[in-house]
ROBAKOL-128015 format. One record per residue (C-alpha): residue in three letters; chain; z, x, y. Coordinates in Angstrom, 3 decimals, padded with zeros to 6 digits. Layout:
! ROBAKOL-128015
+--------+--------+----------+----------+----------+
: residu : chaine :        w :        u :        v :
+--------+--------+----------+----------+----------+
:    ALA :      A :        Z :        X :        Y :
...
+--------+--------+----------+----------+----------+
//
This chain:
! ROBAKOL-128015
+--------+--------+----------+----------+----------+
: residu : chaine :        w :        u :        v :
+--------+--------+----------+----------+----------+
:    UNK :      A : -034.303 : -133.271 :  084.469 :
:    UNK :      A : -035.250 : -129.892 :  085.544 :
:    UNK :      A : -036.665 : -129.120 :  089.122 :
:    UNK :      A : -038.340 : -125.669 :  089.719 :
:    UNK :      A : -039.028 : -125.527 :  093.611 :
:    UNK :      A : -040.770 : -122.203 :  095.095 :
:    UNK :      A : -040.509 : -120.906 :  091.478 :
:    UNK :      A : -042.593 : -118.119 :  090.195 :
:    UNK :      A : -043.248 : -119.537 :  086.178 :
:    UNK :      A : -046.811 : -117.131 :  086.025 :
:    UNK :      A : -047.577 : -116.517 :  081.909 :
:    UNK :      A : -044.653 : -118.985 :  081.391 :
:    UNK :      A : -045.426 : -120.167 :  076.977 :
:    UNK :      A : -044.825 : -124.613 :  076.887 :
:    UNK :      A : -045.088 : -125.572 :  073.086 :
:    UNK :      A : -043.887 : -128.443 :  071.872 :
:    UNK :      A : -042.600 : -129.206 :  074.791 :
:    UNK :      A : -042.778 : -133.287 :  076.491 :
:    UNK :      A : -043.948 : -133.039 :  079.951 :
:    UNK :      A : -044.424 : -136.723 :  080.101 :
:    UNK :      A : -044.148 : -138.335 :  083.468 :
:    UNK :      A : -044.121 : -135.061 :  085.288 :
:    UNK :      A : -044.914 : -134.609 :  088.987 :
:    UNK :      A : -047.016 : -131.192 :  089.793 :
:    UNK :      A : -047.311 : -131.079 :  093.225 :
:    UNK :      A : -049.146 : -127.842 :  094.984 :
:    UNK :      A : -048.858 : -126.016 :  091.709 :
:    UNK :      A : -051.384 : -123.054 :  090.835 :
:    UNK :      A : -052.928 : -123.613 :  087.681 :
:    UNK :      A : -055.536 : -120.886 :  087.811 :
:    UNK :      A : -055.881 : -119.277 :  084.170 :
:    UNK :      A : -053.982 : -122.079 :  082.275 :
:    UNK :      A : -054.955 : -122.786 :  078.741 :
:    UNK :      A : -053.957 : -126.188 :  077.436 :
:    UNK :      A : -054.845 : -126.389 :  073.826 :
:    UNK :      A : -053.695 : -130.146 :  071.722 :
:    UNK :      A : -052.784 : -131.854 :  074.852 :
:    UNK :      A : -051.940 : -135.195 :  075.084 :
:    UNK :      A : -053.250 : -136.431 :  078.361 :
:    UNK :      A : -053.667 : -140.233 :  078.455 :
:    UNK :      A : -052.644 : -142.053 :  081.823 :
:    UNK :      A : -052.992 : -138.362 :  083.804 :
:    UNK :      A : -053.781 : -138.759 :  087.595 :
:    UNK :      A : -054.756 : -135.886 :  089.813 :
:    UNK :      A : -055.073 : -136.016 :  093.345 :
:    UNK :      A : -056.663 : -133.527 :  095.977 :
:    UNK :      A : -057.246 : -131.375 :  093.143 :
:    UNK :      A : -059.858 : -128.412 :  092.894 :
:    UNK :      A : -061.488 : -126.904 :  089.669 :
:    UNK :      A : -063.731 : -123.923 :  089.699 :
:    UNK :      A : -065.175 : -122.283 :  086.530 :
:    UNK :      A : -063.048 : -124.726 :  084.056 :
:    UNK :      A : -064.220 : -125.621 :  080.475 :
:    UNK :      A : -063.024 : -128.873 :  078.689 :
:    UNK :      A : -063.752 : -129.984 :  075.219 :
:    UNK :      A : -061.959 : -132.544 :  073.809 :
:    UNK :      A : -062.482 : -136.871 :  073.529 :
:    UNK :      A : -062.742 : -138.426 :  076.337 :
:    UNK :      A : -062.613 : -142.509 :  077.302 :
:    UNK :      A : -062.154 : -143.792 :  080.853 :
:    UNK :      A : -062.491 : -140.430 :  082.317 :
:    UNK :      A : -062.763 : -140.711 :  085.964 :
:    UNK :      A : -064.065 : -138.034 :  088.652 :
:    UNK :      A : -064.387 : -139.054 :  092.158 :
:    UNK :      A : -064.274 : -143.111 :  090.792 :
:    UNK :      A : -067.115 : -142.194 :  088.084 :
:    UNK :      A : -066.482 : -143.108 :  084.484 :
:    UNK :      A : -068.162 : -139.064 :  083.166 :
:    UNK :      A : -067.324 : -140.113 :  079.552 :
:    UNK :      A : -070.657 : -141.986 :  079.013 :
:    UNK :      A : -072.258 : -139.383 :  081.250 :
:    UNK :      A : -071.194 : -136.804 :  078.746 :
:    UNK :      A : -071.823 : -138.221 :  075.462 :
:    UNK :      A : -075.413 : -139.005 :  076.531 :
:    UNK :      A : -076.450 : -135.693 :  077.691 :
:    UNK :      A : -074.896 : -134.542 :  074.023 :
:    UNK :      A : -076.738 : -137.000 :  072.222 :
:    UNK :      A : -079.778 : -135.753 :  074.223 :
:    UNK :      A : -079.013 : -132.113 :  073.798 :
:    UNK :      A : -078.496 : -132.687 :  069.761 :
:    UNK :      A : -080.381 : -135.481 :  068.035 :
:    UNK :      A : -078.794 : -135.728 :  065.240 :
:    UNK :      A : -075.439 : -136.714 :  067.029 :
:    UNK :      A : -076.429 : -140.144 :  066.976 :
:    UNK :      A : -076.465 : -140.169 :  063.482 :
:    UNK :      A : -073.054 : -139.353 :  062.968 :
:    UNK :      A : -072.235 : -142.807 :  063.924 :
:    UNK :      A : -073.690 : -144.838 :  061.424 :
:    UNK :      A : -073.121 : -148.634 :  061.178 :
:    UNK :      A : -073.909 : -148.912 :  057.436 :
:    UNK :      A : -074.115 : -147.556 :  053.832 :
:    UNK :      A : -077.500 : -146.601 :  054.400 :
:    UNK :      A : -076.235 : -144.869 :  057.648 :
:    UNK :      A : -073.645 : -142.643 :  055.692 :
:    UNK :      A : -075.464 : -141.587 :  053.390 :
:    UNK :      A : -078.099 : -140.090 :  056.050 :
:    UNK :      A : -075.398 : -139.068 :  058.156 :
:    UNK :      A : -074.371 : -136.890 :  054.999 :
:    UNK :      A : -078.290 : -135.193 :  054.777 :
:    UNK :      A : -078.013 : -134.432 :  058.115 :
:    UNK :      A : -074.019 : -132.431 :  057.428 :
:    UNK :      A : -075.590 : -130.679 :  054.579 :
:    UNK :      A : -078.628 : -129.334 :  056.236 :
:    UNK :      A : -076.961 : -128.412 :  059.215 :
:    UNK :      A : -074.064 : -126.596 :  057.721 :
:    UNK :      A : -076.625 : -124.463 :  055.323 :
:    UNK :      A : -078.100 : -123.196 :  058.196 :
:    UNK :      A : -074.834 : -122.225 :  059.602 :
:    UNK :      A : -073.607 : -120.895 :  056.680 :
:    UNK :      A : -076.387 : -118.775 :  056.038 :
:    UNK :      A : -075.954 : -117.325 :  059.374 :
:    UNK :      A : -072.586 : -116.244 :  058.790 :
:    UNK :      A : -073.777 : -114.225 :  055.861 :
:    UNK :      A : -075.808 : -112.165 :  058.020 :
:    UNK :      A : -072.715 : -110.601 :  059.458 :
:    UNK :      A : -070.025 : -108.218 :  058.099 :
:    UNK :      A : -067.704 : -110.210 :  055.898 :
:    UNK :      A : -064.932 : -108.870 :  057.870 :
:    UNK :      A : -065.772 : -110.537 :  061.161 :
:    UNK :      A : -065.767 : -113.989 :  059.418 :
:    UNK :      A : -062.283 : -113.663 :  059.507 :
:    UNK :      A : -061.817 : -112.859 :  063.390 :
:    UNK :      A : -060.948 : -115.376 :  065.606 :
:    UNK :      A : -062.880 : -115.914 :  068.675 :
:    UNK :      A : -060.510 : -116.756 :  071.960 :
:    UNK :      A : -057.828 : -117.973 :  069.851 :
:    UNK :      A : -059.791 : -120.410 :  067.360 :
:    UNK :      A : -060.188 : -120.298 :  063.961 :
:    UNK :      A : -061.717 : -117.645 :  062.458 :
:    UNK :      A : -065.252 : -119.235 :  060.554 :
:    UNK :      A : -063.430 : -118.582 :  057.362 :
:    UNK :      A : -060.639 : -120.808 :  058.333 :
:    UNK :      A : -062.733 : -123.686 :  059.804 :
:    UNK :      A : -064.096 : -124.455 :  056.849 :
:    UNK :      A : -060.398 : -124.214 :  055.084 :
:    UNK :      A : -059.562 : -126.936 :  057.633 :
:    UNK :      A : -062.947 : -128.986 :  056.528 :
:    UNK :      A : -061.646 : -128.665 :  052.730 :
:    UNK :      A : -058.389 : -130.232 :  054.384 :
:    UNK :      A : -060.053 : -132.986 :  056.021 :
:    UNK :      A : -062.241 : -133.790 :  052.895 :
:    UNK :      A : -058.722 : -133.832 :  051.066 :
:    UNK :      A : -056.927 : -136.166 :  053.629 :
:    UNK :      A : -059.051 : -138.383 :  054.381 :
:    UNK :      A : -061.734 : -138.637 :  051.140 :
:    UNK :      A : -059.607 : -137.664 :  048.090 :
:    UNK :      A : -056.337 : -138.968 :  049.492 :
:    UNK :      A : -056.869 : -141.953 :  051.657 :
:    UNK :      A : -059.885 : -143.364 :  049.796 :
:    UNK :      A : -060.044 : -142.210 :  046.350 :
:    UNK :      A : -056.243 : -142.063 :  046.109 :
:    UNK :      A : -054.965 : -139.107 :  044.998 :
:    UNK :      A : -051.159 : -138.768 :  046.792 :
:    UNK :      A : -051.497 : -134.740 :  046.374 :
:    UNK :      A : -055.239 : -133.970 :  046.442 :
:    UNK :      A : -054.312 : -130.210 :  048.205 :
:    UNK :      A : -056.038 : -127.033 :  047.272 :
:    UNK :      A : -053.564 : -123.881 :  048.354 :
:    UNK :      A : -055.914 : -123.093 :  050.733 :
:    UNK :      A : -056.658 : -126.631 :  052.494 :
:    UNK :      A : -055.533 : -125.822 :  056.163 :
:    UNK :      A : -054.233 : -128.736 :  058.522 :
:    UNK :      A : -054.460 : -128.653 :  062.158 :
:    UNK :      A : -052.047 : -125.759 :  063.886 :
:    UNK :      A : -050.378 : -128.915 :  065.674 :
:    UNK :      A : -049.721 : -131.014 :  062.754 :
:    UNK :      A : -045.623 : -130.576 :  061.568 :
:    UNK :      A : -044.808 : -129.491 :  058.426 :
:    UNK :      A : -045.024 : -131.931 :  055.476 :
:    UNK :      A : -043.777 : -131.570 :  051.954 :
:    UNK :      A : -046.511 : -130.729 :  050.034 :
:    UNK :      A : -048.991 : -129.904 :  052.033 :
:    UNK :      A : -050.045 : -126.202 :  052.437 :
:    UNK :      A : -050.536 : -124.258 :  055.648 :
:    UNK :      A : -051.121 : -120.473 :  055.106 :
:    UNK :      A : -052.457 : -118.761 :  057.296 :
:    UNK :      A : -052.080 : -115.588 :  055.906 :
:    UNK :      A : -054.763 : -116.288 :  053.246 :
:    UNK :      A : -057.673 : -113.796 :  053.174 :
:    UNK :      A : -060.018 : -115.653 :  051.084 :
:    UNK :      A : -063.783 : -114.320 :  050.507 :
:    UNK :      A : -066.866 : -116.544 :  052.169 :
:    UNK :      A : -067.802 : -117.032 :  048.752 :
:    UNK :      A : -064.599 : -117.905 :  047.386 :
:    UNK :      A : -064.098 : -120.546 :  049.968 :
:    UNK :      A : -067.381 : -121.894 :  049.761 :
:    UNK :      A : -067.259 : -122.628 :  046.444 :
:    UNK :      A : -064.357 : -124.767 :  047.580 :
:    UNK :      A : -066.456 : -126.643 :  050.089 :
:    UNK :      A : -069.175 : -126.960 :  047.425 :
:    UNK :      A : -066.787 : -128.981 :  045.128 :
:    UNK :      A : -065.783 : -131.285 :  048.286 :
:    UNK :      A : -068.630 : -131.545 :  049.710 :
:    UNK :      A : -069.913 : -132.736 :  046.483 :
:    UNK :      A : -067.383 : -135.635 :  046.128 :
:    UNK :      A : -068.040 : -136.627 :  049.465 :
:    UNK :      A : -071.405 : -137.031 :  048.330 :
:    UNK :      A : -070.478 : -139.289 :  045.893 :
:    UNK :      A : -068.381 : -141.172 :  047.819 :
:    UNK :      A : -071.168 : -141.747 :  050.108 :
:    UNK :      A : -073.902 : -142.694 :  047.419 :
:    UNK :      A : -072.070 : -145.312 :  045.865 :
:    UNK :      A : -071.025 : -146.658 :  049.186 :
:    UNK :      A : -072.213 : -150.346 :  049.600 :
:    UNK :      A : -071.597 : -152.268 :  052.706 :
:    UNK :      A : -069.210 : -154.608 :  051.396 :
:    UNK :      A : -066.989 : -151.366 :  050.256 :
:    UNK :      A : -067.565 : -149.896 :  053.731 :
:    UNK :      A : -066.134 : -152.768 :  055.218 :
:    UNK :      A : -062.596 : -152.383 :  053.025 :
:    UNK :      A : -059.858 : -150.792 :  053.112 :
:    UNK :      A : -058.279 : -148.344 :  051.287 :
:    UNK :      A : -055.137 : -148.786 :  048.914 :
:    UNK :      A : -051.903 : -147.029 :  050.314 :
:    UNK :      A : -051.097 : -144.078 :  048.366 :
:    UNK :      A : -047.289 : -143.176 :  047.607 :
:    UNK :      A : -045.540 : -140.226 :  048.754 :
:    UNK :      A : -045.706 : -137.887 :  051.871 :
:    UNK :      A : -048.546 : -136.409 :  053.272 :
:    UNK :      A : -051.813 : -136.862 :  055.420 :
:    UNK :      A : -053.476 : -139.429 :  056.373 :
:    UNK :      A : -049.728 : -141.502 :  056.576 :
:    UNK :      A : -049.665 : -143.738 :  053.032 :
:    UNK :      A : -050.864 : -146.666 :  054.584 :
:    UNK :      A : -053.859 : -148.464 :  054.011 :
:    UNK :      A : -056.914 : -147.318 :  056.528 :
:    UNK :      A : -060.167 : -148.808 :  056.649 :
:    UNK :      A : -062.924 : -147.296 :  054.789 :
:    UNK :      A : -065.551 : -146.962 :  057.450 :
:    UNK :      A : -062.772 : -144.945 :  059.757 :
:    UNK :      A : -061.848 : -142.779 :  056.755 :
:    UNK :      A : -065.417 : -141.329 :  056.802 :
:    UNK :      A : -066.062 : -141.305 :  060.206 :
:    UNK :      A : -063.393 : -138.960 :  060.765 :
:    UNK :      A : -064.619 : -136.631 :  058.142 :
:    UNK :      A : -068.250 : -136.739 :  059.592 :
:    UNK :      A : -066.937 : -136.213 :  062.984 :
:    UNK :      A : -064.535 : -133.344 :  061.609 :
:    UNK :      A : -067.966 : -131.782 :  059.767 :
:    UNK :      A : -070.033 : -132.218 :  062.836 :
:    UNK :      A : -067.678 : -130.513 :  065.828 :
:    UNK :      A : -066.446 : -127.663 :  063.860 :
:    UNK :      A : -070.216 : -126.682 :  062.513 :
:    UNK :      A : -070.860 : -126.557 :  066.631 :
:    UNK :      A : -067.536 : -124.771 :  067.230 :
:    UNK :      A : -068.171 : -122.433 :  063.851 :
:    UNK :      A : -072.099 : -121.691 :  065.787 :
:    UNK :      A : -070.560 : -120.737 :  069.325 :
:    UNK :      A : -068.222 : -118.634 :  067.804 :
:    UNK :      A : -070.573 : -116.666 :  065.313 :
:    UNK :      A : -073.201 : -116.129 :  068.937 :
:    UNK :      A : -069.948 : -114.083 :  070.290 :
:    UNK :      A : -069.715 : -112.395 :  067.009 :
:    UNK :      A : -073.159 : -111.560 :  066.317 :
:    UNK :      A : -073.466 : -110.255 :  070.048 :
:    UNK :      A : -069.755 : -107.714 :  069.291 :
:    UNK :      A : -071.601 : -106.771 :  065.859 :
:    UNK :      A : -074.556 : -106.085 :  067.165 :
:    UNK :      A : -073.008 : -103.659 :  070.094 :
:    UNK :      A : -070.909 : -102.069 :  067.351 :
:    UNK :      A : -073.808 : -101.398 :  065.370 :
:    UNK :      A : -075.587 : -099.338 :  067.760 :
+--------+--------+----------+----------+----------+
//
């Protein structure tokens, strides 16, 4: 194993790399990024953060012997009402859960149209621009809706975008070169959107209790059988943190627009 002692490793790039079971001991960390981290079973001792920003999911996360993860997901159920609702426990639930994702993402979208078409394809700090989030929504609608539940093996549109971290699978598009229009994309959304819909309205309880039937060949979700109810809750959790990652990155864009506008 490799041992760097008094090393200087400043702006050093780690991608897929496996750090598991590594000891940092009096390391400066100041400026890191960590970005699709795996970091289950992490300890950290006599450790000091200043000024750092974490967003991610979080169970058993312990500060000074408090459990924070509760802490956290009350104060963002407090801060946004309509969080709750995105964890439904039955048809009914889905289907409301759904109003909510369709109201909220109007709104957004109608934001975005207020700025120069251009900018909707900037990214913000390294994230998606806004026109690829909702690329990567048209990919989660086809993984997990049109794939894992309604069983089509190949349900990809050319511009469905996985996650950056995901490897490369036969069949399964990633380009990120695409320039699509806001209009050309949401017309996309529109059609998936709309099956999700109809997913959701002919959900019963006893069907959201199933499971799905494996589909054959490669590709995402893995062709195994999943259970219904998780199938949608990852969509619904996919629609509801990149609407609030889509709104914090159109304030930073508004705010550039509106200085170069002056």
């Amino acid at each position: 194993m490799a041992h760097y002692t008094q090393a200087d490793l400043s702006g050093s790039r780690f991608e897929d790399v496996n750090l598991r079971d590594a000891l940092f001991r009096s390391v400066a960390l100041s400026g890191a990024r960590f970005r699709g981290v795996l970091m289950d079973n992490v300890t950290m001792h006599g450790s000091y953060l200043s000024n750092t920003e974490i967003n991610g999911e979080f169970e058993n996360l312990q500060i000074n012997g408090v459990d924070v993860a509760p802490l956290v997901e009350a104060e963002l159920d407090r801060r946004y009402p309509d969080r709750v609702k995105m964890r439904p426990a039955d048809a009914a639930g889905f289907r409301e859960a759904w109003d909510v994702v369709e109201r909220l993402w109007a709104g957004t979208v109608e934001r975005a149209r207020r700025l120069d078409p251009a900018l909707l394809h900037e990214s913000v700090e390294g994230e998606w621009s806004f026109i690829e989030t909702l690329r990567h929504l048209v990919f989660a609608t086809d993984a997990w809706v049109r794939r894992a539940i309604l069983g089509d093996p190949a349900p990809w549109h050319p511009l469905s975008l996985p996650w950056d971290e995901m490897p490369d699978i036969p069949g399964v598009p990633r380009d990120r070169d695409a320039r699509p229009s806001l209009d050309e994309v949401l017309a996309l959304r529109r059609d998936r959107m709309a099956t999700v819909r109809e997913v959701v309205d002919g959900l019963t309880d006893e069907s959201l209790a199933g499971h799905t039937t494996a589909v054959e060949g490669p590709g995402w979700p893995e062709p195994v059988s999943h259970p219904v109810r998780e199938c949608l809750l990852c969509v619904l959790n996919e629609e509801w943190q990149h609407r609030l990652y889509a709104e914090r990155d159109l304030a930073v864009l508004e705010a550039g627009y509106t200085i170069a506008g002056r």
